[in-house]
mmCIF file of the N, C-alpha and C atoms, coordinates in Angstrom:
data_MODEL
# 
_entry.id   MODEL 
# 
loop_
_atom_site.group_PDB 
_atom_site.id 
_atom_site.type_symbol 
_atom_site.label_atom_id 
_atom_site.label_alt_id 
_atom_site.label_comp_id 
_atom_site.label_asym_id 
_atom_site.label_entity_id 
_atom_site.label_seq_id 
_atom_site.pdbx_PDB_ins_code 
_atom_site.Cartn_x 
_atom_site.Cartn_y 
_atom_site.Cartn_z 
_atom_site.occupancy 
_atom_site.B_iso_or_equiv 
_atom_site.pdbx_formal_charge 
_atom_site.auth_seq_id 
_atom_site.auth_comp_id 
_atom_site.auth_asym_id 
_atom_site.auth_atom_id 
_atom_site.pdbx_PDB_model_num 
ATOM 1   N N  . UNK A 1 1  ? 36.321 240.718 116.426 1.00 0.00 ? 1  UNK A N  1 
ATOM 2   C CA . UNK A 1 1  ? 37.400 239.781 116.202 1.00 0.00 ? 1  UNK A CA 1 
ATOM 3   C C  . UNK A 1 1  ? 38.685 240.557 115.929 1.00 0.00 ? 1  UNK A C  1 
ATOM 4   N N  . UNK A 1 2  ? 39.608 240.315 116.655 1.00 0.00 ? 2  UNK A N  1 
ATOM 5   C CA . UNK A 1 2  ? 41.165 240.636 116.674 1.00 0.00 ? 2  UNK A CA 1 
ATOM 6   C C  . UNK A 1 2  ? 41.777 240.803 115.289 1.00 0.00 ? 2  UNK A C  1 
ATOM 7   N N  . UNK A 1 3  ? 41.762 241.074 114.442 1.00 0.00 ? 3  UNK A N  1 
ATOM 8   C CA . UNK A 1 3  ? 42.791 241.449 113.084 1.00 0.00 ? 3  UNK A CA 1 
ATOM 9   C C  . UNK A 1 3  ? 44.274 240.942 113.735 1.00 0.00 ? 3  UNK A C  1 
ATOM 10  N N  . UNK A 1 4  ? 45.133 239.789 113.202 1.00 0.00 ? 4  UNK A N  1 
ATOM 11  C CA . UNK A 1 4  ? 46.444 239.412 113.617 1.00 0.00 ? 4  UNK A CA 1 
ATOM 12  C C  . UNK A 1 4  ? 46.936 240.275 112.218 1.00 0.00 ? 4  UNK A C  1 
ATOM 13  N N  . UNK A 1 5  ? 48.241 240.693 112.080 1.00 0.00 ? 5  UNK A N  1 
ATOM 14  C CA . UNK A 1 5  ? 48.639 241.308 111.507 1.00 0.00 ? 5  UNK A CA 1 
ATOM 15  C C  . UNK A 1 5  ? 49.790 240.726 111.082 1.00 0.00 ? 5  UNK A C  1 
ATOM 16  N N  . UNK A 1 6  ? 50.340 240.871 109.328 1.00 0.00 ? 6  UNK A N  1 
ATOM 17  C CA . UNK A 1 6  ? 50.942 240.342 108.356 1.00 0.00 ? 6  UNK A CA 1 
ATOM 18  C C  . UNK A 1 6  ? 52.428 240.546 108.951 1.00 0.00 ? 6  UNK A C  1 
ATOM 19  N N  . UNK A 1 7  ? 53.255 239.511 108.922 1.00 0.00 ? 7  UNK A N  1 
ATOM 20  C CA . UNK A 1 7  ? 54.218 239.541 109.806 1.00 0.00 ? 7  UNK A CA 1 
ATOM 21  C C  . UNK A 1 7  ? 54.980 238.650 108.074 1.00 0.00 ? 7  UNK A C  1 
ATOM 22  N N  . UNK A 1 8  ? 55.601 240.143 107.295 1.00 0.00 ? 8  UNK A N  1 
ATOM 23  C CA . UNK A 1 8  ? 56.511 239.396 106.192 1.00 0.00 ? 8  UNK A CA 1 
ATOM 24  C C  . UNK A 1 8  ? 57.589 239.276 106.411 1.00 0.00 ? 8  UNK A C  1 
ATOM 25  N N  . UNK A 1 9  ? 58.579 239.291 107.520 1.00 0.00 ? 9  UNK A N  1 
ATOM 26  C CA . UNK A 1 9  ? 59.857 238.482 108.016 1.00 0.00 ? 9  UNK A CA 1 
ATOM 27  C C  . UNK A 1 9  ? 59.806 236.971 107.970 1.00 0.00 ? 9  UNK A C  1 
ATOM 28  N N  . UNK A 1 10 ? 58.381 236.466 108.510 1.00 0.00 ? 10 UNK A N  1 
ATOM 29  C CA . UNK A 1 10 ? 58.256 235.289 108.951 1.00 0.00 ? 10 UNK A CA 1 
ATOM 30  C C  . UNK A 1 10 ? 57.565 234.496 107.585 1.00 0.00 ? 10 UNK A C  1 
ATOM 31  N N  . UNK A 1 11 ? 56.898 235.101 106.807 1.00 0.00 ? 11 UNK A N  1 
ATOM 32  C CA . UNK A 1 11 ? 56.455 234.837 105.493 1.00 0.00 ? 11 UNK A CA 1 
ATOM 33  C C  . UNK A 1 11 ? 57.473 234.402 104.751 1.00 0.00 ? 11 UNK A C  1 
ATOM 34  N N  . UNK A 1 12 ? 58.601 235.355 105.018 1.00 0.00 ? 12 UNK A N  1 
ATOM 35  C CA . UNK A 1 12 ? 59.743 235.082 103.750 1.00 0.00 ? 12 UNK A CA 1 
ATOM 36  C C  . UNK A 1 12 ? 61.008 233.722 104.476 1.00 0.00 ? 12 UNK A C  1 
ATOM 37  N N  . UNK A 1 13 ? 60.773 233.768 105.372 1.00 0.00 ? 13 UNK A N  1 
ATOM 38  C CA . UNK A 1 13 ? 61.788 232.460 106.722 1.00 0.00 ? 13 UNK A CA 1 
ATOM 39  C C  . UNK A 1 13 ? 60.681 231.703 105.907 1.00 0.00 ? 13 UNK A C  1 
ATOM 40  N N  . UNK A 1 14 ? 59.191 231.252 106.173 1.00 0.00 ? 14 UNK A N  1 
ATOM 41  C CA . UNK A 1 14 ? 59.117 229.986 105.767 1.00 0.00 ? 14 UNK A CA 1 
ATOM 42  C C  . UNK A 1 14 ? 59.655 229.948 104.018 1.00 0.00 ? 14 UNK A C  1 
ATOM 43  N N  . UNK A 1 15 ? 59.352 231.083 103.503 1.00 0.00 ? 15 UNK A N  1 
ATOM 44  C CA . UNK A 1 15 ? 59.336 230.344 102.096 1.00 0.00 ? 15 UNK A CA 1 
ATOM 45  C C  . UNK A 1 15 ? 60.912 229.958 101.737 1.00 0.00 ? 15 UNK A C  1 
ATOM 46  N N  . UNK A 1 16 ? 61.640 231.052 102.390 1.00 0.00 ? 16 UNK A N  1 
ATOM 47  C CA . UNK A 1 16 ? 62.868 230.338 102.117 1.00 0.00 ? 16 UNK A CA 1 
ATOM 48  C C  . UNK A 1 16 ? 63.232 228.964 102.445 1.00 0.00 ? 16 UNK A C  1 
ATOM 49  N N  . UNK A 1 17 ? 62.620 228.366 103.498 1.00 0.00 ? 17 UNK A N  1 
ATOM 50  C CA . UNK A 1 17 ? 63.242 226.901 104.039 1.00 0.00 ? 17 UNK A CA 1 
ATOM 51  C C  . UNK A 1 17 ? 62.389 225.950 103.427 1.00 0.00 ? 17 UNK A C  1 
ATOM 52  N N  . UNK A 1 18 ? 61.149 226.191 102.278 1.00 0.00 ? 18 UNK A N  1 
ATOM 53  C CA . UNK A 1 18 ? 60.677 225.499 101.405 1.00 0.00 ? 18 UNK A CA 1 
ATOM 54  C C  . UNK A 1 18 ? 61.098 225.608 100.140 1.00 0.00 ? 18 UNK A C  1 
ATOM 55  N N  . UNK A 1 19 ? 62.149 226.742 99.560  1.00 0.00 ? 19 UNK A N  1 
ATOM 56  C CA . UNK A 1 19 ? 62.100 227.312 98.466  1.00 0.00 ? 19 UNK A CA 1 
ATOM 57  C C  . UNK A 1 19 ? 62.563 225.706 97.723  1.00 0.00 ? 19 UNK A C  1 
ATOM 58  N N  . UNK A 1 20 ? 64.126 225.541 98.128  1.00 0.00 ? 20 UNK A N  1 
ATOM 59  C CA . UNK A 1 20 ? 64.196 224.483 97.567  1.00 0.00 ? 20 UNK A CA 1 
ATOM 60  C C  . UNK A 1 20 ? 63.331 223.274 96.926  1.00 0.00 ? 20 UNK A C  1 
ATOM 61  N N  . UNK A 1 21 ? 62.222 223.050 97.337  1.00 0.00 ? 21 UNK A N  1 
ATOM 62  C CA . UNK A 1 21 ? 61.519 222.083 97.435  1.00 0.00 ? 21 UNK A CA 1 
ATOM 63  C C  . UNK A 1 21 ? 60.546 222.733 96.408  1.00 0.00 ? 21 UNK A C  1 
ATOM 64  N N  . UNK A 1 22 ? 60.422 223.780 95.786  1.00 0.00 ? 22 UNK A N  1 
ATOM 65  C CA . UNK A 1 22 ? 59.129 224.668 94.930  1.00 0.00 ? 22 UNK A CA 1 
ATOM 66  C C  . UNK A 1 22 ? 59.894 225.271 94.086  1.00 0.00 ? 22 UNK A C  1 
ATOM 67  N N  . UNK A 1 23 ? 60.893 225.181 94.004  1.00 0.00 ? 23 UNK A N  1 
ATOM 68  C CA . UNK A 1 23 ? 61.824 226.088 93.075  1.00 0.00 ? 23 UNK A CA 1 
ATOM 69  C C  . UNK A 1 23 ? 61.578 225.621 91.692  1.00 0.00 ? 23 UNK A C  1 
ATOM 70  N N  . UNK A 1 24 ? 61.910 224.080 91.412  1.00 0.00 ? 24 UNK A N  1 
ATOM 71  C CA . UNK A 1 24 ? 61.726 223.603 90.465  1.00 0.00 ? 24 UNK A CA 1 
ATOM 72  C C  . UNK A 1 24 ? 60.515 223.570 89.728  1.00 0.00 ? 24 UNK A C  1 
ATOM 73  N N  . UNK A 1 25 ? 58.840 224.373 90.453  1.00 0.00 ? 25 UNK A N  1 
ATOM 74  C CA . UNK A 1 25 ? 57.849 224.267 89.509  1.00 0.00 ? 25 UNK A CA 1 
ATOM 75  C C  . UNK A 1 25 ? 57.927 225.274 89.698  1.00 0.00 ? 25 UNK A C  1 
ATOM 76  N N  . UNK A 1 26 ? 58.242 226.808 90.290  1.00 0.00 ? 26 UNK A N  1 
ATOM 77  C CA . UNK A 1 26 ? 57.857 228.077 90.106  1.00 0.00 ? 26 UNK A CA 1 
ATOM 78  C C  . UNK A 1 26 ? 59.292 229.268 89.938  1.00 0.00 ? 26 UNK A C  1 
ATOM 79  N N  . UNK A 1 27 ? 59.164 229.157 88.533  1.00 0.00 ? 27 UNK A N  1 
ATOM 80  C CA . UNK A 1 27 ? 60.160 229.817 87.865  1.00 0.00 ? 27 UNK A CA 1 
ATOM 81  C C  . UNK A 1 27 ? 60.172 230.224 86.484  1.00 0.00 ? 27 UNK A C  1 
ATOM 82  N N  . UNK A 1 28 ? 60.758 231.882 86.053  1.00 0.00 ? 28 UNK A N  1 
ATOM 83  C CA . UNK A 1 28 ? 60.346 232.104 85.233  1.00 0.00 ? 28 UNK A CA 1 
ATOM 84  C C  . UNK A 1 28 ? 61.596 231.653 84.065  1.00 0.00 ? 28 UNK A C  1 
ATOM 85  N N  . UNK A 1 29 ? 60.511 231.254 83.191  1.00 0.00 ? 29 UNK A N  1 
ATOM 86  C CA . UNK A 1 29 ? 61.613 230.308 81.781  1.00 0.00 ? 29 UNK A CA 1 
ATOM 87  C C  . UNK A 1 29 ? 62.163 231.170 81.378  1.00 0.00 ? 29 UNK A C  1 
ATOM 88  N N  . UNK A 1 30 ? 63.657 231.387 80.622  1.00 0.00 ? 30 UNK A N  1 
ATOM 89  C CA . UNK A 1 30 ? 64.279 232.041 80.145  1.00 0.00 ? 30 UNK A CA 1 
ATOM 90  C C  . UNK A 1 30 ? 64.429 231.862 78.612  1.00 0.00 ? 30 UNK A C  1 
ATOM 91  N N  . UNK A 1 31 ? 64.201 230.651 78.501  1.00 0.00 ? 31 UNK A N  1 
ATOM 92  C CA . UNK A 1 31 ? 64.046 229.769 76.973  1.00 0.00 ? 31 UNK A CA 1 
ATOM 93  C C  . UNK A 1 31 ? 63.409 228.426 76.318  1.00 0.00 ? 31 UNK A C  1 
ATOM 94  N N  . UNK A 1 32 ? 62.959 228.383 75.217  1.00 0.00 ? 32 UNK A N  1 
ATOM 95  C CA . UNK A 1 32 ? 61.528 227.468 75.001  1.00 0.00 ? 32 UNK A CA 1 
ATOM 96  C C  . UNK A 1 32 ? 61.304 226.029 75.399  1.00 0.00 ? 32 UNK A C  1 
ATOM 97  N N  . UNK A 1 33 ? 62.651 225.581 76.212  1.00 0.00 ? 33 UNK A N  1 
ATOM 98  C CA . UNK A 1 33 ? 62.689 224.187 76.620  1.00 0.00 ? 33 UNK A CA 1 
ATOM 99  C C  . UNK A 1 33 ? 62.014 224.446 78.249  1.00 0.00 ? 33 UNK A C  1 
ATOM 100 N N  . UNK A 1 34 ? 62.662 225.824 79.349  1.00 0.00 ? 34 UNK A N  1 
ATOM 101 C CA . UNK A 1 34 ? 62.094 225.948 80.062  1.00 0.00 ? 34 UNK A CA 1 
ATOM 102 C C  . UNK A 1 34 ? 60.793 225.967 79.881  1.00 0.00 ? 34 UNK A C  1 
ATOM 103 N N  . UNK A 1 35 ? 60.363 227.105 78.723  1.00 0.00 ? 35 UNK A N  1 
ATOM 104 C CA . UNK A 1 35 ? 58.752 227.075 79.158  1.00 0.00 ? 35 UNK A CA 1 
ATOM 105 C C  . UNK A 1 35 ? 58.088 225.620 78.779  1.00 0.00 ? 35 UNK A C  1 
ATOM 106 N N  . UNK A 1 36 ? 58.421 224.923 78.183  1.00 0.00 ? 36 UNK A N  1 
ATOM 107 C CA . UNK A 1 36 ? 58.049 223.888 78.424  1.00 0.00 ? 36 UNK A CA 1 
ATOM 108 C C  . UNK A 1 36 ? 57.877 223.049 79.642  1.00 0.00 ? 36 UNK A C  1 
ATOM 109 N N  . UNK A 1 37 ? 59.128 223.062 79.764  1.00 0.00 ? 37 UNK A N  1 
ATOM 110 C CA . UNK A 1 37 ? 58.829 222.736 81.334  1.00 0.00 ? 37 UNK A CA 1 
ATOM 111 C C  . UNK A 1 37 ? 57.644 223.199 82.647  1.00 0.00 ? 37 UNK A C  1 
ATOM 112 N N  . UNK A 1 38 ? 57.626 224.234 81.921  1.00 0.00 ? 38 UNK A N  1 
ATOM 113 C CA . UNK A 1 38 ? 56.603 225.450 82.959  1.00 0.00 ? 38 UNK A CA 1 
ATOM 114 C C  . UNK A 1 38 ? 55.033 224.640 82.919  1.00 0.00 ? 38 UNK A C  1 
ATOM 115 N N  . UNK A 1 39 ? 54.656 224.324 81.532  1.00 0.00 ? 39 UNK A N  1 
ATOM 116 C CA . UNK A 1 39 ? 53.589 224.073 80.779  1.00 0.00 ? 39 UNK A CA 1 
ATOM 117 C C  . UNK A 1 39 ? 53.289 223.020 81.402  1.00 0.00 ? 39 UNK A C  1 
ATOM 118 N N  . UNK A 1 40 ? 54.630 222.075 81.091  1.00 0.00 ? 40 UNK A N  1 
ATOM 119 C CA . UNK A 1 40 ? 54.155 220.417 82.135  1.00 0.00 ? 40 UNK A CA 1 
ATOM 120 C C  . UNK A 1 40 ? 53.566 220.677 83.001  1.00 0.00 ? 40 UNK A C  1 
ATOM 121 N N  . UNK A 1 41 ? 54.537 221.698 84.036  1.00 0.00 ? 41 UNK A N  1 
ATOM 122 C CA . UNK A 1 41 ? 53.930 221.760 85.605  1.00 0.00 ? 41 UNK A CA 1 
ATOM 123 C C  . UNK A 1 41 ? 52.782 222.219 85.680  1.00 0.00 ? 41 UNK A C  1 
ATOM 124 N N  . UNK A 1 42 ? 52.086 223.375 84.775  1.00 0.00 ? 42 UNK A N  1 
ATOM 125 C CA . UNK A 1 42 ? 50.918 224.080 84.935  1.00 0.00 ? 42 UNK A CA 1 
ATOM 126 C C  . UNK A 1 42 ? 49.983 222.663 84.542  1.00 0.00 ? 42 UNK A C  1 
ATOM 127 N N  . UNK A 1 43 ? 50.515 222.153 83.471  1.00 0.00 ? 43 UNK A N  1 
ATOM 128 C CA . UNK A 1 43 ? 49.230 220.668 83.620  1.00 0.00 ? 43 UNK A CA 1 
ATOM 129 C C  . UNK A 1 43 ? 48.639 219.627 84.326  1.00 0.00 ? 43 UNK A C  1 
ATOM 130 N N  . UNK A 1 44 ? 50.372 219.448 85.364  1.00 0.00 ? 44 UNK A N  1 
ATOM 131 C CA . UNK A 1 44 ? 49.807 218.640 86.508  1.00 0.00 ? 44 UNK A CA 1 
ATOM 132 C C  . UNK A 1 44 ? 49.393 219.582 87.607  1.00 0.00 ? 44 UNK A C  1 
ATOM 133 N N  . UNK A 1 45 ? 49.011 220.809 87.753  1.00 0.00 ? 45 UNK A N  1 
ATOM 134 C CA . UNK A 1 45 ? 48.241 221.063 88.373  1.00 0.00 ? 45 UNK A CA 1 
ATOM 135 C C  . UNK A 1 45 ? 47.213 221.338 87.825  1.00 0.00 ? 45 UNK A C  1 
ATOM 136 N N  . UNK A 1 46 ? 46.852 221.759 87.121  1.00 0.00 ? 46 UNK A N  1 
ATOM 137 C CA . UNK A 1 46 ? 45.318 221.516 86.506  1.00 0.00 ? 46 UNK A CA 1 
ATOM 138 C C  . UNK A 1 46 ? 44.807 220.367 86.427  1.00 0.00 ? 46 UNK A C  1 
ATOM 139 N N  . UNK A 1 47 ? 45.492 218.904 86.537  1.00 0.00 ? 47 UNK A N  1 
ATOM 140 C CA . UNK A 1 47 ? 44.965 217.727 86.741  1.00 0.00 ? 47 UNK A CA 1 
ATOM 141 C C  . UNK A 1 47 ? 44.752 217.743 88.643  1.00 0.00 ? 47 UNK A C  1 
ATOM 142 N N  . UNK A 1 48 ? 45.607 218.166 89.321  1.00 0.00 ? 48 UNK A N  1 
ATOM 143 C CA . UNK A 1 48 ? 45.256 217.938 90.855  1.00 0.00 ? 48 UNK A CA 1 
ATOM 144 C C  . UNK A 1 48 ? 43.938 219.082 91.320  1.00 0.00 ? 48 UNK A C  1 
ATOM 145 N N  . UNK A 1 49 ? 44.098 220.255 90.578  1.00 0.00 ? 49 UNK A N  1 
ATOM 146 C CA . UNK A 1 49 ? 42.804 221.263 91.001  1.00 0.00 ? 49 UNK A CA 1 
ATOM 147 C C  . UNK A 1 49 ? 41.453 220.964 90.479  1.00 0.00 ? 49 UNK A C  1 
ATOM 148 N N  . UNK A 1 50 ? 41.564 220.078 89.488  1.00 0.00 ? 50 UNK A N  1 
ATOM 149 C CA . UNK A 1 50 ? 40.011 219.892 88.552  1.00 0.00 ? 50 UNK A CA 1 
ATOM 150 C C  . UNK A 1 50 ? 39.524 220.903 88.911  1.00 0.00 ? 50 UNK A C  1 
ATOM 151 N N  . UNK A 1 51 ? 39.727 222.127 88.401  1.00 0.00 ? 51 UNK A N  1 
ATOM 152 C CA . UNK A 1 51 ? 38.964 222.944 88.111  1.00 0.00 ? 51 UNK A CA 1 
ATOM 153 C C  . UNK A 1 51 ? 38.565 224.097 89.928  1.00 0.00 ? 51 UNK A C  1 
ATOM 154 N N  . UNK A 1 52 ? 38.811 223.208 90.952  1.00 0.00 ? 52 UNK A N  1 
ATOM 155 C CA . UNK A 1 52 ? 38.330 224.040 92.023  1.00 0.00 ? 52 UNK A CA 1 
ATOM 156 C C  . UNK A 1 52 ? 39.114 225.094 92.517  1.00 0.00 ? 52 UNK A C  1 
ATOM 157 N N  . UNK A 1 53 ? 38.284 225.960 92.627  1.00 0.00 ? 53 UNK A N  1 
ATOM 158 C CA . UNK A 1 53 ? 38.995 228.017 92.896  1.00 0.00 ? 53 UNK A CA 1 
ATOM 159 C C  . UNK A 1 53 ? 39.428 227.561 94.348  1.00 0.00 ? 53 UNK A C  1 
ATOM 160 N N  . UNK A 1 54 ? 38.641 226.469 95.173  1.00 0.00 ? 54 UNK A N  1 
ATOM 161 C CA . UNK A 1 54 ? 38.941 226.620 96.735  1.00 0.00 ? 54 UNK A CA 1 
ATOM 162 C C  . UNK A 1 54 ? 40.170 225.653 96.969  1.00 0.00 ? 54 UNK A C  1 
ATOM 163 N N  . UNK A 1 55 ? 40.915 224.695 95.612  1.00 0.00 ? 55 UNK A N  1 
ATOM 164 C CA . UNK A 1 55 ? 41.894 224.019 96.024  1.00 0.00 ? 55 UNK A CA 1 
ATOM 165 C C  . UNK A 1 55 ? 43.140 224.642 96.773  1.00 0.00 ? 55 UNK A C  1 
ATOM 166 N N  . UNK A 1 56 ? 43.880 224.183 97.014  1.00 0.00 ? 56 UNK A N  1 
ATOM 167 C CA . UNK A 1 56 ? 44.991 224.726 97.933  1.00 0.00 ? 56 UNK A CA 1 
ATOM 168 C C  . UNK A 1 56 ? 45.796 224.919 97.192  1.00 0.00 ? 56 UNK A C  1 
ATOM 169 N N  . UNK A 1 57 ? 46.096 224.388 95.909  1.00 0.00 ? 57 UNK A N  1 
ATOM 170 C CA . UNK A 1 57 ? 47.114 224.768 94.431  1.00 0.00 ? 57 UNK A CA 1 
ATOM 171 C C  . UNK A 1 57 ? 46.242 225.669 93.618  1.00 0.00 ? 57 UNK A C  1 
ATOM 172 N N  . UNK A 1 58 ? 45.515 226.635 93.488  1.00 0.00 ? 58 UNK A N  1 
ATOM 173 C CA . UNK A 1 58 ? 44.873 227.408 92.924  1.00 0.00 ? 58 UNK A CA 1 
ATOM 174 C C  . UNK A 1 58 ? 45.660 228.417 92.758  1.00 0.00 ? 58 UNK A C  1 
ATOM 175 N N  . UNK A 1 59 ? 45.838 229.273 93.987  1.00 0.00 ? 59 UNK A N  1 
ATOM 176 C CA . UNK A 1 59 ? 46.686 230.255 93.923  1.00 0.00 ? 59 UNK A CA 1 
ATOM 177 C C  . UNK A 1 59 ? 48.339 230.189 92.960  1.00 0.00 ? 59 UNK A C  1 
ATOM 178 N N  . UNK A 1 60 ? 48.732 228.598 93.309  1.00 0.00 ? 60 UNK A N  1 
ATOM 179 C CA . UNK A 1 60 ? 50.000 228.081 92.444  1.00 0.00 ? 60 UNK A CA 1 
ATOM 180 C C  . UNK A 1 60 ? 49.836 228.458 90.825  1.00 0.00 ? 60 UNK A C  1 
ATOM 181 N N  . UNK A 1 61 ? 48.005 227.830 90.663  1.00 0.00 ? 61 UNK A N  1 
ATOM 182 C CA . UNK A 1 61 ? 48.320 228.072 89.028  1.00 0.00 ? 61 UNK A CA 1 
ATOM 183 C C  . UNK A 1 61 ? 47.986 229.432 88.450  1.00 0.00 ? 61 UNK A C  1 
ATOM 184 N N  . UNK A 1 62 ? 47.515 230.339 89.441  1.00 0.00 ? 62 UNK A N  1 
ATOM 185 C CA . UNK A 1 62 ? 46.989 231.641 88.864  1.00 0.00 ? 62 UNK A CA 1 
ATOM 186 C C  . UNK A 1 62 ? 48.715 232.363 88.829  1.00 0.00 ? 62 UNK A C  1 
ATOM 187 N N  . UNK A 1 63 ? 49.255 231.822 89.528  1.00 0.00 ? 63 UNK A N  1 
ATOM 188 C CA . UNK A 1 63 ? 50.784 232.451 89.915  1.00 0.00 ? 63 UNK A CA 1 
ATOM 189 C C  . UNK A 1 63 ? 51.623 231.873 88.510  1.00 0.00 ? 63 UNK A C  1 
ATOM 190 N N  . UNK A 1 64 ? 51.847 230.635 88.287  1.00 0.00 ? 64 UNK A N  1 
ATOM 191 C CA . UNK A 1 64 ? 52.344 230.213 86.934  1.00 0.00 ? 64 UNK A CA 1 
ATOM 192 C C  . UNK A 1 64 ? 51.717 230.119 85.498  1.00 0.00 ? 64 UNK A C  1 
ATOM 193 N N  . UNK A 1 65 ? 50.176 230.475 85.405  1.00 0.00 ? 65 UNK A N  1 
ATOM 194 C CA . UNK A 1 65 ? 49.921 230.276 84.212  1.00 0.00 ? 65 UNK A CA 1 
ATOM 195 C C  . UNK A 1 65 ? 49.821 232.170 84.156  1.00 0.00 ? 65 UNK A C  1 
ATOM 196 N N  . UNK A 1 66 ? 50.670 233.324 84.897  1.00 0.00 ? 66 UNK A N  1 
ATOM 197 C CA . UNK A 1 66 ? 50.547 234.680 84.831  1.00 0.00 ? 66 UNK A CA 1 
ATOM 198 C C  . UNK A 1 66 ? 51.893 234.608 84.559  1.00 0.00 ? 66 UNK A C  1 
ATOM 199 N N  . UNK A 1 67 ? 52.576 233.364 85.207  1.00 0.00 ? 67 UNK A N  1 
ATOM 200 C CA . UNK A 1 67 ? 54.356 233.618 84.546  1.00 0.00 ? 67 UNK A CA 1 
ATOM 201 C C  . UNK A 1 67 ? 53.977 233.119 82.827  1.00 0.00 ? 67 UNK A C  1 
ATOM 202 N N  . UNK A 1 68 ? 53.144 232.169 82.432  1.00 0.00 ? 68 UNK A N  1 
ATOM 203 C CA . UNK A 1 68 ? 53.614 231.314 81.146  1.00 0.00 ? 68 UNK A CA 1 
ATOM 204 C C  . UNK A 1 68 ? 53.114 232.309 80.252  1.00 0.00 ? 68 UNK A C  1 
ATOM 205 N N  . UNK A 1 69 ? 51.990 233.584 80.716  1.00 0.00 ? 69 UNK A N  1 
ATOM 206 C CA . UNK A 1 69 ? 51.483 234.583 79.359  1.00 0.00 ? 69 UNK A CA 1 
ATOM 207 C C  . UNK A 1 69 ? 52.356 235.650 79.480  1.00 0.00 ? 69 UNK A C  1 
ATOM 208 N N  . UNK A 1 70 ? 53.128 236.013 80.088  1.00 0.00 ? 70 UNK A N  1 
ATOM 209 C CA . UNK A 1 70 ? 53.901 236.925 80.215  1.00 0.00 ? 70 UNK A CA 1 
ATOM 210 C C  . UNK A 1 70 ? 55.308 236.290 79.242  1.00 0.00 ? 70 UNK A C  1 
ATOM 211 N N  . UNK A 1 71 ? 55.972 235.133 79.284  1.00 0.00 ? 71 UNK A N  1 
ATOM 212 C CA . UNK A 1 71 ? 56.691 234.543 78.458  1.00 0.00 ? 71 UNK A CA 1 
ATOM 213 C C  . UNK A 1 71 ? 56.009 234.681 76.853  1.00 0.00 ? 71 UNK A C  1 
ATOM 214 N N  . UNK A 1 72 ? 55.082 234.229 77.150  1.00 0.00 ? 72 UNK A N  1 
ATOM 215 C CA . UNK A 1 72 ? 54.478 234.168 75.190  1.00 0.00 ? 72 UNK A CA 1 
ATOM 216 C C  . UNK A 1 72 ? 54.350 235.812 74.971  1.00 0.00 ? 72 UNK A C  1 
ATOM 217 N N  . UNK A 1 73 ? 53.679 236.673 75.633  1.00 0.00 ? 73 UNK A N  1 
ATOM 218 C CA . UNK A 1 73 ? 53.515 237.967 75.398  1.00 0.00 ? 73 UNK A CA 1 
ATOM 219 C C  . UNK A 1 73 ? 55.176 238.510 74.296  1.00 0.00 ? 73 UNK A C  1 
ATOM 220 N N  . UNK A 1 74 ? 56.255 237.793 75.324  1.00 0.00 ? 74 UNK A N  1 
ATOM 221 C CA . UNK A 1 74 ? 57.491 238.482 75.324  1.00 0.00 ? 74 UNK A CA 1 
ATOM 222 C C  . UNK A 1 74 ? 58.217 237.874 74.022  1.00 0.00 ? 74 UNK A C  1 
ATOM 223 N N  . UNK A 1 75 ? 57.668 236.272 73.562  1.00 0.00 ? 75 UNK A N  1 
ATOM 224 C CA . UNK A 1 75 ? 58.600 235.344 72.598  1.00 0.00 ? 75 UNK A CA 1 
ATOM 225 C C  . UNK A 1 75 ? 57.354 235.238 71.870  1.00 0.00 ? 75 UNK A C  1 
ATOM 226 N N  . UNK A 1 76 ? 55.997 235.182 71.951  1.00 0.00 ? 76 UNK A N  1 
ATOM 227 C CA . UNK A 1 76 ? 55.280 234.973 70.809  1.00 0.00 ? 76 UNK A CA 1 
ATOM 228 C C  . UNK A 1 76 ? 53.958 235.988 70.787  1.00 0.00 ? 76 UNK A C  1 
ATOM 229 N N  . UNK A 1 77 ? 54.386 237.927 70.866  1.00 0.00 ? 77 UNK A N  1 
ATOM 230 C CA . UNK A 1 77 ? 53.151 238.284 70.800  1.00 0.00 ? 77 UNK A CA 1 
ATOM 231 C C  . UNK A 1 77 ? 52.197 237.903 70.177  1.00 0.00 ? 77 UNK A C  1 
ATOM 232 N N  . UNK A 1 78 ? 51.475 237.559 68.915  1.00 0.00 ? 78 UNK A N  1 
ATOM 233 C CA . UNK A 1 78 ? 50.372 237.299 68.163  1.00 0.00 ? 78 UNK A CA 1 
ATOM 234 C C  . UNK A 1 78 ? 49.982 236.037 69.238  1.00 0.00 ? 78 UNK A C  1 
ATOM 235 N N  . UNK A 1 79 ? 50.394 235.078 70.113  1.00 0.00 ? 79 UNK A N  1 
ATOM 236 C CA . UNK A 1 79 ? 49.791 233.894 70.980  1.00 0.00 ? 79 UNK A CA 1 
ATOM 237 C C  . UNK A 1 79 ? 48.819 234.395 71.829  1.00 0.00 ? 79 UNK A C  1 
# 
């Protein structure tokens, strides 16, 4: 089987012409009202993934709940 090969010009064209549209749940908080905000979003996806590794938002929450411990690391080490 043929190996197609990672073409990140075209990776970064789509995400840009979606960014708008994802911007608002994937972003890193700067201050405790953002991360709040962050938290919401990580909850409604943990309500749409119930739990499955093979959902199609999986990768979303391993990506934002690695932004929300990196925030507490930085504003609440002992968390």
């Amino acid at each position: 089987m043929a190996q197609t090969q990672f073409d990140a010009q075209a990776v970064v064209q789509d995400a840009a012409s979606a960014w708008s549209h994802v911007a608002p749940a994937v972003f890193v908080p700067t201050n405790d009202a953002e991360f709040d905000h962050l938290l919401a979003v990580i909850d409604q996806v943990v309500m749409l993934t119930e739990g499955d590794d093979n959902h199609p938002l999986s990768g979303l929450l391993e990506v934002l709940t690695t932004i929300a411990h990196e925030y507490e690391q930085a504003h609440d080490p002992d968390a």
